[in-house]
Structures are given as structure tokens and as C-alpha cells.
N, C-alpha and C positions, 0 to 999 in steps of 0.2 A: 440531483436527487429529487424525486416526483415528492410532490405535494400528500399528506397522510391523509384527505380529503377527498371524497369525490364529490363532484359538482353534476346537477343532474341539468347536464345539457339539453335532452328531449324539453323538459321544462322551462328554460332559460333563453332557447333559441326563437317563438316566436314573441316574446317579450323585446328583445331585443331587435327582432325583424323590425317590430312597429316603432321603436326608435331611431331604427336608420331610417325610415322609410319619411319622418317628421322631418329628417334633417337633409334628405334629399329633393324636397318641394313639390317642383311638378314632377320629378318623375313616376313611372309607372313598373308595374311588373319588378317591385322590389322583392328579390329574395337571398336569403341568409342559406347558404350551402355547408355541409364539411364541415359544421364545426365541432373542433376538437381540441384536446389538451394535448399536447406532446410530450413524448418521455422527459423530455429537457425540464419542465414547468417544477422549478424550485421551489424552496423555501420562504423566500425573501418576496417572491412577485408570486402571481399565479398568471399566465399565456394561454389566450386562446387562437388557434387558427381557425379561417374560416375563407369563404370563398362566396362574393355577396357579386348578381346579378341584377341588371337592372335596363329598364329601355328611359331614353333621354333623348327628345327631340327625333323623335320615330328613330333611332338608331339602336342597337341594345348592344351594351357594356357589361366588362366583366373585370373584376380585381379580386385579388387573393389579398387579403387585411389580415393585421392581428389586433388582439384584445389585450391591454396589460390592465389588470385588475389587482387595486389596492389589495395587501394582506387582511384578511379579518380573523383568522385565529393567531397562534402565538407569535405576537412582533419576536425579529434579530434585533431593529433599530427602535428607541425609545420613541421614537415618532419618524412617522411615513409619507414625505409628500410628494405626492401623485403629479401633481399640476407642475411642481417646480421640473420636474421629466419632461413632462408634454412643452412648457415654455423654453427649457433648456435648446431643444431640437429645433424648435420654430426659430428662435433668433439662430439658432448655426444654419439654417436650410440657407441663405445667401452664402454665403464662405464655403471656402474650399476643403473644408471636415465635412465628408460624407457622412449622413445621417437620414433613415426612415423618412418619407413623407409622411407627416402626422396630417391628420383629419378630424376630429373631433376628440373632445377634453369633456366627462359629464363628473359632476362631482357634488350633485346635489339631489336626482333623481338613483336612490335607495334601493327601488322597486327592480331592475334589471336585474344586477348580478349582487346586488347586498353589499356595494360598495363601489366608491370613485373606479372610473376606468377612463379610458383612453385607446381608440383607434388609430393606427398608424398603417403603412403601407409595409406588405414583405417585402423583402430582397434576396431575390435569389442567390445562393451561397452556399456555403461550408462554415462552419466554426469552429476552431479546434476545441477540442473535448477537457470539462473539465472532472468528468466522471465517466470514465477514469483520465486519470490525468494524459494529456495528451502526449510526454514523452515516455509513459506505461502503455498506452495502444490509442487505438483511432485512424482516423485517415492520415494524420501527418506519417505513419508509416510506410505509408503506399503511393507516396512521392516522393522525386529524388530531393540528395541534399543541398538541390541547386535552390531547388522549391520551397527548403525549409526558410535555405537563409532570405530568399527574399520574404517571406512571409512574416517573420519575426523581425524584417528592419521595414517591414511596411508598417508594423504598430506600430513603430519609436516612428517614422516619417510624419503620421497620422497626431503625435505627441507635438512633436515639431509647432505642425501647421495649427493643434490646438492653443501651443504655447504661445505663439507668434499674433494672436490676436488680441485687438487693444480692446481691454476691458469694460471700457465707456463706450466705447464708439459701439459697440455689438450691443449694451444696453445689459451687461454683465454686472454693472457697479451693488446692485441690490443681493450678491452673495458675499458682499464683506457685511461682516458682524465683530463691529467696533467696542460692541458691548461688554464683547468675549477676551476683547486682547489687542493690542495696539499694532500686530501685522496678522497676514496666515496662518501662521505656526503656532501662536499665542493661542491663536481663536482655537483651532484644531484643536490642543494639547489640552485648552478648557471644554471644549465639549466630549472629550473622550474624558474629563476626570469624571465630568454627570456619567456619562455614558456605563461605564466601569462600576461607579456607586450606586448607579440602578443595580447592572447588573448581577457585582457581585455578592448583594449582598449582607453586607461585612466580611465574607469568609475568605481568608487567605488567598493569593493566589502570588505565592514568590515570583514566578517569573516575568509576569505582569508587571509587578511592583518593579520591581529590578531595573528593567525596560522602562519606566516612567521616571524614576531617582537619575538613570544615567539621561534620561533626553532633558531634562532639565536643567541639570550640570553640565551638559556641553552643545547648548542651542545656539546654533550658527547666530551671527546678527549679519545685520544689514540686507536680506533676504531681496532678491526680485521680487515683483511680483505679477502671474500671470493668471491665464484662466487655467482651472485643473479639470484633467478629466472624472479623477478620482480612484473609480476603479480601473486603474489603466493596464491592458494585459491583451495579447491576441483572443485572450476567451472573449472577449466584449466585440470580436470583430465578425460582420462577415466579409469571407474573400471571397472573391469574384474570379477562381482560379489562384492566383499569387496575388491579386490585387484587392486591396483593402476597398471592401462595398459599402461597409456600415459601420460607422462606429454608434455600439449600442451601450446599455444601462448606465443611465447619468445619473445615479440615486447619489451617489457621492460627488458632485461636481460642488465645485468651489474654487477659492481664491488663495494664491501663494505661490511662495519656489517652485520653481518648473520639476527642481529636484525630486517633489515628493513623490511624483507621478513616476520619472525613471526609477527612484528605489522601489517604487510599490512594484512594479513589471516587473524586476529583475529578482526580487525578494520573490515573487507568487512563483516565477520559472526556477528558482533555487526550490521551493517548495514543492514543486512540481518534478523533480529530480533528487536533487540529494535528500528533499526534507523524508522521498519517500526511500530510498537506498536503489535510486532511479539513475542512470546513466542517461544525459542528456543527448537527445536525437543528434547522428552525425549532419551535420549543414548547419545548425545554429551556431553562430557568431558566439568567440568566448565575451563576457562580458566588458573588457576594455575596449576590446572592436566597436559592442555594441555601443560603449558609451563616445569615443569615437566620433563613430557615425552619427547619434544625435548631437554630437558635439556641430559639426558640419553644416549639419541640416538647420539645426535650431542659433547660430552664430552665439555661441556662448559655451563658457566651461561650466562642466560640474564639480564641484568643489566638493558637497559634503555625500557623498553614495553612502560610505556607513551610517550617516545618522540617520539617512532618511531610510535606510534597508530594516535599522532597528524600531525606524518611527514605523515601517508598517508594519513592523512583528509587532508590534505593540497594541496598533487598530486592528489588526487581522486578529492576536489572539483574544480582545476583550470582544469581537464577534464571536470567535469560536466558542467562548466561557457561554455565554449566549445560546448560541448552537446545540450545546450540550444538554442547558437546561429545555430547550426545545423538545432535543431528541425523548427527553426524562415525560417531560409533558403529554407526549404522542404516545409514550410507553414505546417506541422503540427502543429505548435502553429502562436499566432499572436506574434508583438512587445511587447505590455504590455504586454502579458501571458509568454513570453520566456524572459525576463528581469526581472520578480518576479521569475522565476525559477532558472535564474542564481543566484540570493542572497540566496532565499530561498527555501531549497531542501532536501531532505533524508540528503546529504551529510552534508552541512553545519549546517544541524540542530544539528548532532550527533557531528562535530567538537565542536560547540557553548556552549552543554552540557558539553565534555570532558574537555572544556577548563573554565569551569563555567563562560560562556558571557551569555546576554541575549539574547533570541532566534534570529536569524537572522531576521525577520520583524520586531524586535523591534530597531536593528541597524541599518537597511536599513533607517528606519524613521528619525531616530536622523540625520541620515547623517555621525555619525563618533561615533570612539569610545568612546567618552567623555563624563560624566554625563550618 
């Protein structure tokens, strides 16, 4: 969904010329091309492309870059950090997680785009689509289903080789927050309680609650612990044909069961399908396959796929509540239309199912979960 903002580029472009140009030294014949926003350019981040010229050592050079620009109108997330992205990708660029070349981190110079940004390198690709969801249309329609399946077991492959990295040795140890809870899941489950009582409020939201009462009551113990990707999903990738080029948006990276990351994929592609009344693309792998196959790849079982499918109904729908009051705030929706969204939504509908509650409208009404 594009950003409700327009940014006035003519203005922004050579402000930002005279910053690369600072940070490329002797070069000469620094120029800033193309730059543009793209349909893609959400809510959460704003993206810029662009295409920066340059001569170096009498030779002249050319690369296509992007712009991730901190949010500065209404946060999803109670706090934004820019840097922790940009540092994320630098320590993966050694290891075998394909990831952006990054280039420059500013987070202190205001003056360019009116907030923290970050340069990195493009990668030529495809992404599957999450507007509209990519098993309602997009290019995964207009490849076979041989295409699909490697595509959707190249993200779990990509999960794998994330999983599989020792958390110290890569210089990861600084995303545990001890403060929060005495493994991953603890820390998680306490910054989504902030998170939620930012968000909601005070005002009700049954199915939310529901989903927080039960992952409490039945929190695995003895958990692995690995690096996460977070928002782990084929939308975060690009392909390189069938083959996984990038894995992108680390805003949610962190530390825990490897598990969190297979429920989140498999919970976002259930939402991407059933949560819409979607019939999943012929060539995806049914969901045992897929757990399977990262079984395979990643040398270990999954044990808890429920808890961790309701743990990211749980973080997905305290975004969406989120979301909503967004939508409220841009005036793309009114009060009453953006308050029946936050209860009831793709999200919490498919929580509501997983959790056999009745449909979120029908709990909103009652007012609680009782009767």
C-alpha cells in the first residue's frame, strides 16, 4: 500500500546528490538519477530508487541504489530502529543469507530527507506480491507449478541457513533482551504486552486477548535458541528467477525458536489464502511437506507449529489494530469503519478460526469472551 505522503523529490534530490558526493571522496561527476518512489513503498518504511553516476580513478561508474527512510508520520511500531537494519545486513554480508549490499547508515544529518536513512545496493528480482496477495494474482500466476514449489521451499531453505547461524560468533548476542524475560519467547510475549497497551488503548479487543491468555497457558519450554529473521515470508525475498537473491526487511530480527519464524511463513501464506476465501496456488508444497523439508535442511524437528501460528496471529493482529488506527488517521477510513477493522480483519478472523472462538463480530458484540 503507497505511502499517503508525497515526498517532493525535485527538492530532495540535490540535497542528497551533495551527500553522496561527501561520502564518495575524490570522486568526480557525482550524479543522483531516477529517483523515485515505487508503487510498493508502504506504510512501515518509505523506499526510494534511484540510479547514482559517478567517474573514479578516470573510469566512470554506474549503480542502481535504494533509499530506506525511517517513518516520520504515524508509527505501526512503538519505536523504529533504522540502524539496527543497516547493522543487521552488514554482519550477514559474510554468510551464506543473501542479503543487499549496504553502503552508507546517516542518522544524524535531518537536513536530506527529515530523517534516518540508509543506502544499500538493488538486486535485480521479482517479489511475490503482497498487494494483492500473491496467491489472488501477480506473477506467481504466470509460472509453472514447478516454479512455485521451488520458490516457496527456497524461503524455508533461506530460514534454514538463517537458523543455522551461531549467534555469538556473527556478533548477534546484542538482540537478546534479558531485561524482557529469561529466553526469546518471554522477551517477545513482554514487548508485545507494551506494544498492544500502546496500541490499544484500553479498548477491548477479544481476539487479541484470547490469543495472549492461551500463548501463556501453553508456552513451550526449553526452547532453542537461534537468530530470527522475523518477518519471515517469500514477500521479504527477492528471486533471482526460482532462486532466492535477497533476503530483505530485518525490522523484526531477533533471538529465539527457530519455530517462530516457520509459524510466521506459514500463518502470513494461510492468510494469504484461506484468511482471504483464496485457494492456494497449484505447486506449493502442503504445509507438512513444507515443515518436512525444513525439517531436513535445518537438522531438527518442529514440535510446537500451533503455538507459534497463534503466536503470530497474535503479533500480526496487534499490528493490524495498529494499522487501522493508521488507516483512521490518513482518513482513509472513518472512526466507525477503522474500529470495526481493528476487531475485525483478515487477521483476527483466521486467529478466531485457529483458535476455534467465534468469529470476531460475534465477540466484539458480546463484549467479552464469555457465553
Amino acid at each position: 500500500m503507497p505511502t499517503p505522503w508525497q515526498r517532493d523529490l525535485e527538492r530532495d534530490r540535490p540535497r542528497f546528490e551533495r551527500w553522496i558526493r561527501d561520502r564518495l571522496g575524490d570522486a568526480s561527476d557525482v550524479v543522483v538519477e531516477n529517483l523515485v518512489a515505487p508503487q510498493s513503498s508502504g506504510f512501515s518504511n518509505e523506499t526510494l530508487l534511484f540510479d547514482l553516476s559517478w567517474r573514479e580513478g578516470g573510469e566512470a561508474r554506474r549503480e542502481a541504489l535504494v533509499v530506506r527512510i525511517q517513518p516520520t508520520g504515524y508509527q505501526v511500531f512503538p519505536e523504529y530502529d533504522l540502524g539496527l537494519q543497516f547493522r543487521t545486513m552488514q554482519l550477514l554480508a559474510p554468510t551464506d543469507v543473501p542479503v543487499p549490499r549496504v553502503h552508507w547508515l546517516e542518522q544524524e544529518d535531518m537536513g536530506i530527507f527529515g530523517a534516518p536513512f540508509y543506502v544499500m545496493g538493488q538486486v535485480p528480482g521479482r517479489v511475490p506480491t503482497d498487494n494483492p496477495p500473491y496467491h489472488a494474482d501477480g506473477w506467481l500466476h504466470e509460472i509453472t507449478p514447478a516454479e512455485r514449489e521451488a520458490i516457496w521451499l527456497g524461503g524455508f531453505e533461506c530460514m534454514a541457513r538463517i537458523h543455522a547461524l551461531d549467534v555469538d560468533a556473527t556478533g548477534f548476542g546484542f538482540l537478546r533482551r534479558p531485561q524482557l524475560g529469561s529466553n526469546g519467547l518471554a522477551q517477545e510475549l513482554a514487548y508485545y504486552d507494551r506494544y498492544f497497551e500502546w496500541a490499544a488503548r484500553g479498548r477491548p479487543q477479544p481476539v487479541i486477548e484470547a490469543a495472549r491468555e492461551w500463548l501463556v497457558a501453553n508456552q513451550p519450554k526449553d526452547e532453542p535458541e537461534t537468530l530470527l529473521w522475523g518477518d519471515a515470508r517469500i514477500g521479504n525475498i527477492i528471486f533471482d528467477g526460482t532462486r532466492p537473491a535477497a533476503v530483505l526487511d530485518w525490522e523484526m530480527v531477533g533471538v529465539g525458536s527457530p519455530e517462530a519464524d516457520v509459524g510466521w511463513s506459514i500463518f502470513l501464506d494461510r492468510h494469504h489464502s484461506e484468511g482471504i476465501d483464496t485457494p492456494r496456488l497449484e505447486g506449493f508444497p502442503s504445509y507438512a511437506d513444507t515443515v518436512a523439508f525444513y525439517e531436513e535442511k535445518a537438522g531438527r524437528k518442529i514440535r510446537n507449529l500451533e503455538y507459534y501460528q497463534i503466536f503470530t496471529g497474535y503479533r500480526f493482529g496487534i499490528i493490524m489494530l495498529r494499522i487501522a488506527q493508521q488507516m483512521v488517521h490518513y482518513q482513509v477510513m472513518g472512526e466507525e469503519q477503522g474500529r470495526e477493522f481493528e476487531l475485525n480483519n483478515t487477521v483476527t478472523r483466521l486467529v478466531a478460526k485457529l483458535m476455534e472462538l467465534p468469529p470476531p463480530g460475534e465477540l466484539a458484540q458480546k463484549g467479552s469472551l464469555s457465553g
